[in-house]
N, C-alpha and C positions, 0 to 999 in steps of 0.2 A: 828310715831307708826307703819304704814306699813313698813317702812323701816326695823326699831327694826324684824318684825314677820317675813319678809320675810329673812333675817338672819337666824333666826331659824328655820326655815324651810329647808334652805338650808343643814344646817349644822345636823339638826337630822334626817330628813330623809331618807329614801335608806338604812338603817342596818336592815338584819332582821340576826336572831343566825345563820340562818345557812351560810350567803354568809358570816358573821365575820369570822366565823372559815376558811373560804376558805382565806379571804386576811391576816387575822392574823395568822394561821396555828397554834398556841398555846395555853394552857390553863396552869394554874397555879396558888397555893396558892396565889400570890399577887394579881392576880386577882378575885380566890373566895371569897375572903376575903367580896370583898364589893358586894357581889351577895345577899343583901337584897333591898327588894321593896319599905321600907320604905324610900327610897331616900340618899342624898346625903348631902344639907344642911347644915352644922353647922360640917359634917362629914371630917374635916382637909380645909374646905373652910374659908377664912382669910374674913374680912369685907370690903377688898373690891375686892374679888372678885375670887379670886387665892385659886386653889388648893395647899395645901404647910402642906411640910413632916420637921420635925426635925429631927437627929439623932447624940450621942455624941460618938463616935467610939473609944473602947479601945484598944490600943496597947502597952500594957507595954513595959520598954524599949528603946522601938524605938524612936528616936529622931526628933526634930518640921524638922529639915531638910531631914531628910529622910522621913518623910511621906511627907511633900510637893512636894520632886519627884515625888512618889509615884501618889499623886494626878493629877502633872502635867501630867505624862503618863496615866490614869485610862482612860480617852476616847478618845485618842487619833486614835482608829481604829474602833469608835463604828457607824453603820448605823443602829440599829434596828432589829427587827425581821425580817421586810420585806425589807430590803435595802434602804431603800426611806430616813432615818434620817438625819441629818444636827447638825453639833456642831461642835464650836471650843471656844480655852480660847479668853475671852473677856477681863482679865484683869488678872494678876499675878503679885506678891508683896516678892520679895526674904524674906526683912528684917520682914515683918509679918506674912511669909509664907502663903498668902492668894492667891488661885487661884477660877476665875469665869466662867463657861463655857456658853455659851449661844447657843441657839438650838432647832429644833424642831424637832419633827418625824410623822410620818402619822397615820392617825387615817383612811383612807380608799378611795375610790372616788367613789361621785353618778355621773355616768351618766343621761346625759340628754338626747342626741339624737344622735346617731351615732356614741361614743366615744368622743363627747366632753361633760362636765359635771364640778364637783367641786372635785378637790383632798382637801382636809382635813388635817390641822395639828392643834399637840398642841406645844403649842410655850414655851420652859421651861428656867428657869435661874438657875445654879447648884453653890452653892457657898461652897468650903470645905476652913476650918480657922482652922489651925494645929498648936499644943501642942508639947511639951515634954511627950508624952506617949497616946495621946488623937488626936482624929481632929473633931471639929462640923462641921455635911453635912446640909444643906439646901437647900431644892430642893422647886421650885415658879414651878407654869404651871400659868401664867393670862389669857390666853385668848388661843382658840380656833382658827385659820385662815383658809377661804374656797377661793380657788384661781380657777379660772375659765381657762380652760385650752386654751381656742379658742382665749378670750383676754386681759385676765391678770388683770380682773377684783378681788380685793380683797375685801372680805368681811369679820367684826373679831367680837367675844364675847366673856364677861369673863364667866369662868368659872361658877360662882354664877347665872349669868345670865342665861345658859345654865340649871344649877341644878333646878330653881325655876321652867323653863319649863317644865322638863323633870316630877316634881311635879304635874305640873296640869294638867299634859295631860293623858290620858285614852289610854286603848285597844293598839291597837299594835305600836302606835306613842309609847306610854308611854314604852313599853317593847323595842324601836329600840333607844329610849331616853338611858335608861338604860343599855344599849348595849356597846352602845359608852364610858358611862361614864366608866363601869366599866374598858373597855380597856385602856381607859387615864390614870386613876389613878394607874390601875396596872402595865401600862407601867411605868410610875412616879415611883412608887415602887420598880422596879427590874430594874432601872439607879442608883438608894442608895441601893441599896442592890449590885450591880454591882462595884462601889465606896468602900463603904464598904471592899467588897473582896481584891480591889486593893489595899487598906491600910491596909489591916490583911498581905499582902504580897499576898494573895492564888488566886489560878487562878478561874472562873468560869468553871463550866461540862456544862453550857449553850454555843451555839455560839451566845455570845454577842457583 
């Protein structure tokens, strides 16, 4: 059980809105979106544990081989808002047209003392499965990773796990809980909304 709290501790602490906005530099509909207090919960969280998006993307026309390009190229230059992300395809499938990207991106770093502290990631799995005119995007975030900069010490929680906390806790824990989540998810968001574009053909006005 200390171990379980001490996790959480690690990983929610240290946000408050305003240093967010300085490491994340953004705000945005995918983000406002989930800027309610009543929590997260049951809010696209899976049963066990994972944050996770559907989406069935239409493209009339366009062919299951060309949008599987399409996919295989969509994140191929992608580091985040803040440069820090990580992705690459983990599996791709010519004759099903199914490609998998697997990845994570930063959610911030608490310092501890002196510049050493925990960088923060969500850790995502993107999977698009492409039609004759169609491609279905599914985007996984399971777990949350706090990696300790001095010795490489890892520590992980799922999502669900994180959401329940962020539930029971009060005052400004509870408001730097909610900080974070909303960034996750809205990062979550605007990687299928990112996707998405790639398979419409159209390019992003974001630098994604």
């Amino acid at each position: 059980m200390k171990k379980v709290l001490f996790i959480f501790a690690l990983l929610l602490s240290g946000l408050t809105a305003g240093a967010q906005d300085d490491v994340y530099g953004h705000r945005d509909e995918a983000v406002d979106e989930h800027q309610n207090d009543g929590g997260f919960t049951g809010a696209g969280i899976t049963a066990d544990g994972a944050y996770e998006r559907k989406e069935v993307v239409m493209v009339d026309t366009v062919s299951a081989g060309v949008l599987y390009d399409r996919a295989m190229m969509a994140l191929s230059d992608w580091t985040g808002a803040n440069g820090k992300a990580k992705v690459g395809v983990d599996y791709q499938n010519q004759e099903t047209h199914t490609v998998i990207y697997k990845g994570r991106y930063s959610l911030g770093f608490k310092d501890v003392f002196l510049g050493t502290g925990w960088e923060r990631f969500a850790d995502f799995t993107l999977k698009v499965k492409c039609k004759d005119g169609r491609a279905q995007v599914t985007l996984s975030v399971p777990t949350v990773t706090g990696v300790y900069n001095a010795n490489g010490i890892t520590r992980r929680a799922t999502i669900g796990q994180l959401a329940q906390t962020v539930e029971k806790s009060r005052g400004k824990k509870r408001e730097r809980g909610l900080e974070m989540m909303r960034y996750l998810t809205g990062t979550a968001d605007e990687i299928v909304v990112a996707i998405e574009e790639s398979l419409k053909g159209e390019e992003s006005e974001e630098d994604f």
